[in-house]
N, C-alpha and C positions, 0 to 999 in steps of 0.2 A: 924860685918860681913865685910869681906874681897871686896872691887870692883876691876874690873878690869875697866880701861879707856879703851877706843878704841875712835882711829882715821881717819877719812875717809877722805884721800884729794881727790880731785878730780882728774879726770882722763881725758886725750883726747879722742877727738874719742866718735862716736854715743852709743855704747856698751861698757862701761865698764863692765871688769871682777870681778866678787866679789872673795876676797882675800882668797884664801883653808887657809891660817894662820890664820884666824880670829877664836877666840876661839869657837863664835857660828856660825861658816857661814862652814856648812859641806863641804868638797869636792864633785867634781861630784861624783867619786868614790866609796863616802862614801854612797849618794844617789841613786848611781844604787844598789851597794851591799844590802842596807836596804828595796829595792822597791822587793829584789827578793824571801822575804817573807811577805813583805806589798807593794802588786803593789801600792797602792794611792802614794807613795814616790816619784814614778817615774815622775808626774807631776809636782816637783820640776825642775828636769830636764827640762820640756819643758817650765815652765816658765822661766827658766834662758836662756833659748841658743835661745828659738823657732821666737824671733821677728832677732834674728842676722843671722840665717840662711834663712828667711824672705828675708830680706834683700839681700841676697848674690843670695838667687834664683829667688828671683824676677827679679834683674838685669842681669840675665843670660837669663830668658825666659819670664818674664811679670809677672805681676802679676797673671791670671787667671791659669796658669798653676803651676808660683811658691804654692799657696795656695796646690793642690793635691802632686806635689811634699815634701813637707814642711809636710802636714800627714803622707804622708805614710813614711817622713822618720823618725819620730818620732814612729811610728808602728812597721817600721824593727827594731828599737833600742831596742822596748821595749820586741820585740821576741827574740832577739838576749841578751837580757842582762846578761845573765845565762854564757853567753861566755866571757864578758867583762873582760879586763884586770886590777884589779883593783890596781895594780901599776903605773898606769895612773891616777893621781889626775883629770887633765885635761882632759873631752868626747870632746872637742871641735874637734880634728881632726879624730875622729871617728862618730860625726856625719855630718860632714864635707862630709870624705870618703862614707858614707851610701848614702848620696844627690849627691853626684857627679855620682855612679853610676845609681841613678833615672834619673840624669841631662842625659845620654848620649842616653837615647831612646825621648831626643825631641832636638838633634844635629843639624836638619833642622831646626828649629822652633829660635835658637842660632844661627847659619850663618845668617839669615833672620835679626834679631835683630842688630847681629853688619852690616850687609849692608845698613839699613835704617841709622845709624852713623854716615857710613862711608859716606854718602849721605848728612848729613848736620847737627849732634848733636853733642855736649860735653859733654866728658865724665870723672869724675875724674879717669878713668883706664890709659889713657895718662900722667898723670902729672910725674911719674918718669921717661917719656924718653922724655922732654920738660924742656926746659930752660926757670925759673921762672921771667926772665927778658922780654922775649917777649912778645910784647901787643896781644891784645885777639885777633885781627885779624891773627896772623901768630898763635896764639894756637889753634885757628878753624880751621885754612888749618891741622895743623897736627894730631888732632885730626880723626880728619877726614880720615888720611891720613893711623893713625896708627888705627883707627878701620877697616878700607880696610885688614890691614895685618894681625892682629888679627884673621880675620875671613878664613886666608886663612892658619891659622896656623893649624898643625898637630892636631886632635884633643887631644891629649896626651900632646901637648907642650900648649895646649891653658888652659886646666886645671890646672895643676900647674903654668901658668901665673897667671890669675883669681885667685885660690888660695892663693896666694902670694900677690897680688895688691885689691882684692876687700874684700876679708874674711881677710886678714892681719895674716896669719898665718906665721910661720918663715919655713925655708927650711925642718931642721927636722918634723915640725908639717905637712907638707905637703907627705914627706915620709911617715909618719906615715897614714897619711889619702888614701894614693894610693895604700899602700903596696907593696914601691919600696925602694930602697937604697939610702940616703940622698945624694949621689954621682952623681947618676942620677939625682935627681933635682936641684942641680946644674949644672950640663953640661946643660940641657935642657932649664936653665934659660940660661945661656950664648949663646945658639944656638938663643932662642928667642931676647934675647937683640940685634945681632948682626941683624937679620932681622928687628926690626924693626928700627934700628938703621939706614939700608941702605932705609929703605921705608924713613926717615925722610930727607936722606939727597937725595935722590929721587925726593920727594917732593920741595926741597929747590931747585933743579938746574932745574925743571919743569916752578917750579915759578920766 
């Protein structure tokens, strides 16, 4: 009898993705299509994505809120799966996209969160517009400085920030999740860089 080897290096980062190449590791795709004549299938999906969007939603609104959030986006998925595109191996920016529009009826609840921040926490959402040479005291002013701006961002620009920096999604993945034009999210990344770029050096000639 015939084996196949398989090898699994390890990977960066809280959430690793398991590989759609792998001979036994199905696609999401291949898991929503199978769940939509055996719903049980479907909780593959949320064992694979459910602690990563967890994650993403909790740091947007708390925990006590991410939890409802986080159901019910797993609920729209699974009413909605009959629609799914299943030329997308990858549901990640479609259930990404499902949570972001739960995420914007608690928008108060997010300005609230990065203002306490911007008041005195760090947060790893700063570190790509921070110079990895400065000691933690000047990473706390700007941390600080740059959750003030965050919170004052459009909320259209703040989502595909987020997106991009806490779910680590790439620009197309982020198009895909908004359903907007990968054009658009980058001009709007570049609008937000330059903001917060000015809040940094802001910051720097305050101090």
């Amino acid at each position: 009898m015939q084996t196949t080897s398989r090898s699994s290096p390890a990977r960066p980062g809280p959430a690793p993705r398991p590989d759609p190449a792998a001979d036994d590791e199905p696609t999401d795709a291949s898991l929503i299509a199978a769940s939509r004549t055996d719903s049980e299938r479907f909780a593959g999906l949320f064992q694979r994505h459910a602690q990563e969007i967890m994650r993403y939603v909790a740091r947007r609104l708390g925990r006590d809120a991410a939890e409802d959030v986080v159901a019910e986006t797993f609920l729209v998925a699974f009413h909605q799966r009959h629609r799914y595109d299943a030329a997308r191996p990858d549901a990640r920016p479609w259930l990404y996209g499902i949570a972001t529009n739960l995420i914007r009826r608690h928008r108060r609840a997010e300005v609230r969160a990065l203002r306490v921040l911007a008041r005195g926490g760090l947060d790893p959402v700063t570190e790509p517009f921070t110079d990895a040479v400065e000691n933690r005291v000047q990473a706390g002013a700007r941390s600080r400085a740059l959750a003030a701006a965050i919170a004052g961002l459009p909320a259209k620009q703040r989502e595909v920030l987020l997106l991009v920096t806490w779910a680590g999604l790439t620009y197309d993945e982020v198009a895909e999740a908004l359903g907007v034009p990968s054009g658009t999210v980058r001009s709007r990344m570049n609008r937000i860089r330059r903001k917060l770029r000015d809040a940094l050096g802001k910051e720097d000639h305050d101090g």
